[in-house]
N, C-alpha and C positions, 0 to 999 in steps of 0.2 A: 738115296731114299727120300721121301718125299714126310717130309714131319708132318704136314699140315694137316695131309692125307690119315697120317698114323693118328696124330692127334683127335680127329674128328671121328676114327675108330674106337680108341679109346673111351672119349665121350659114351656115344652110341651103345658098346657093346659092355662096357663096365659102372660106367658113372650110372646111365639114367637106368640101369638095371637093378640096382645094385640099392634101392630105398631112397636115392640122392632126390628129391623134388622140389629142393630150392632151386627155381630156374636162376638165380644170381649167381649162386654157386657153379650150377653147369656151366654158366656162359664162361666164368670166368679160365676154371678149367678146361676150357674150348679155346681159350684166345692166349694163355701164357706157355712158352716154347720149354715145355721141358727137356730138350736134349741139351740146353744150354749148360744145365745143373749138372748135366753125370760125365766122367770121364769119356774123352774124344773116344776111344775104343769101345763106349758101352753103345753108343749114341745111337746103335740099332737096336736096342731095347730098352730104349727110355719111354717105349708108352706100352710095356707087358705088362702084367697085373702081379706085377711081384716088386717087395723090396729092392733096391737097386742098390751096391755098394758101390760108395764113391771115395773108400782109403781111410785110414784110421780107424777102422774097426767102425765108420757109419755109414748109413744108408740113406738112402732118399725112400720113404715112406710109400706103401702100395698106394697108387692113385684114387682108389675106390676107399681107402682107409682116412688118407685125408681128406676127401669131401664128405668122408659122412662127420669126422671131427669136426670141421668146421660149418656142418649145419647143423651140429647140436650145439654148439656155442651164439647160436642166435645171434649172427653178425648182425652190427649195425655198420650204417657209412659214419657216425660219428664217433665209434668205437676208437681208443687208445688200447695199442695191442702189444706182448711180448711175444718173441719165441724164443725160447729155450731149447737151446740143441740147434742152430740153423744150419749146420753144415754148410754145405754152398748155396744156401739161400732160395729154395724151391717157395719150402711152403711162406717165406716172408714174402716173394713175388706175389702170392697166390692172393695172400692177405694184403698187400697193398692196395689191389682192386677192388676192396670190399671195406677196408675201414679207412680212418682220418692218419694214422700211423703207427707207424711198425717199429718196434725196438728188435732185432736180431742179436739175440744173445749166443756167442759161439766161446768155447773154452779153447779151441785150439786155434793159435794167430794163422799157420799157415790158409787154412780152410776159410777163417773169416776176409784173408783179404780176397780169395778166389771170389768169394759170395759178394762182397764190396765192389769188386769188378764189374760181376755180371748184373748185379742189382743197379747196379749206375747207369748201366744199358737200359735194362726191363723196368726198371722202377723207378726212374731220375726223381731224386728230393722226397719219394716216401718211407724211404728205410734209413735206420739208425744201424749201422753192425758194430756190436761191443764186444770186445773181449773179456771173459772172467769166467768163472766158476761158476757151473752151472745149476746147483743147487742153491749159491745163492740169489740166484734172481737178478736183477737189476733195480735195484730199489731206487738209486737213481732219478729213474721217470718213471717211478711208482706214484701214484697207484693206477693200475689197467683195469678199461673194464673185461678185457678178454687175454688170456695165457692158454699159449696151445704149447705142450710140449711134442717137440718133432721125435720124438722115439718112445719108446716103451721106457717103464720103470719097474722095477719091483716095490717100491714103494713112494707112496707121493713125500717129497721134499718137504718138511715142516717150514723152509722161509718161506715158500711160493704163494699160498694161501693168504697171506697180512700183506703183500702188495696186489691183491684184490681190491677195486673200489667196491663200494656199496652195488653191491646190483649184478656185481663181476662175475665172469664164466671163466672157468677154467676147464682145458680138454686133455685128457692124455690117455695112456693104456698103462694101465698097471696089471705086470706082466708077475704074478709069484708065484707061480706054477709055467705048464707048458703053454697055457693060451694065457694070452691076456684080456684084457676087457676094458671097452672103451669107457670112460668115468667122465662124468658132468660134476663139476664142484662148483658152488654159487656161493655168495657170500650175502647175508643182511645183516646190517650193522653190522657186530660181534660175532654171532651166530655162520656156522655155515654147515652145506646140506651136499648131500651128492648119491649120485646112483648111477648104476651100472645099465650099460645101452647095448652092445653085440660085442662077441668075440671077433679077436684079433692077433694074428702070429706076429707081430710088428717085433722086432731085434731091439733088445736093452741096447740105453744108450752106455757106453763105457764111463763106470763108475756109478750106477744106477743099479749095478746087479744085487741081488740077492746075498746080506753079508750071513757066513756060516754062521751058528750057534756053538758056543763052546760048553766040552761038557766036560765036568769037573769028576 
């Protein structure tokens, strides 16, 4: 199979369709080899317009879901970035060609050293992969001005917001029902604002789901 080929299909027939008009963003998603990211058996539908599961219960994000995320977070190239949830490290690749650097936050070691591997290929010296807990963030090398999380939530994390810098975007889907919906969070000063951008089927990441209500 010819990626290059796929990939530039990809572009063409979902990115610039699809509302994406950052041409930085296009380009990039033109030039980063996603079949790297998904297991050797998927590697002929690493450029379908669907979630791609890559083991543990996550996925690699619809490709048209993460360029429009990441053009509503108003990339800069001077941007300090996290991602939360990196799995094997897609959208950190994606993000290194567009900001100053990438913190890759993964809870599961197996998965972050796979992403460690491939990003030392794809990204030599712009990625950080850490391991921890995903709801905590990485406060770390806080504060960011940009946090994408790689999956869905049913509800946004209360630590992820306060390692916001001033001025900070935050992107995710917060998923409490059947769709979810893509969410813009900013931060000034103390204050912070957010609103809802397009529907999005994107798969909770495990342990983001939805906790039942107990009734007495």
């Amino acid at each position: 199979m010819d990626f290059a080929v796929a990939r530039r299909k990809m572009v063409h027939s979902q990115i610039r369709t699809s509302q994406v008009t950052d041409p930085v963003v296009v380009d990039v998603m033109s030039a980063v080899p996603r079949e790297l990211f998904v297991p050797q058996a998927a590697r002929a539908f690493a450029y379908v317009d669907e979630d791609i599961a890559i083991g543990k219960g996550r996925y690699l994000i619809e490709p048209v879901v993460l360029a429009r995320l990441l053009q509503l977070a108003d990339l800069q190239s001077t941007d300090n970035a996290l991602v939360v949830g990196a799995g094997t490290g897609y959208s950190a690749a994606i993000l290194a060609r567009l900001v100053r650097s990438v913190v890759a936050l993964e809870s599961d070691a197996a998965l972050a050293e796979q992403a460690a591997r491939i990003l030392a290929e794809v990204a030599p010296g712009k990625v950080s992969v850490v391991v921890g807990d995903l709801k905590s963030g990485w406060p770390a090398k806080s504060p960011y001005d940009v946090i994408v999380v790689d999956g869905a939530v049913s509800t946004l994390p209360a630590g992820l917001k306060p390692q916001l810098a001033d001025g900070g975007r935050l992107v995710c889907i917060v998923r409490g029902g059947p769709v979810g919906r893509a969410t813009l969070v900013t931060r000034a000063g103390d204050s912070y604002g957010s609103r809802q951008e397009f529907d999005a089927m994107t798969p909770i990441l495990p342990g983001f789901e939805k906790q039942p209500k107990f009734v007495f």
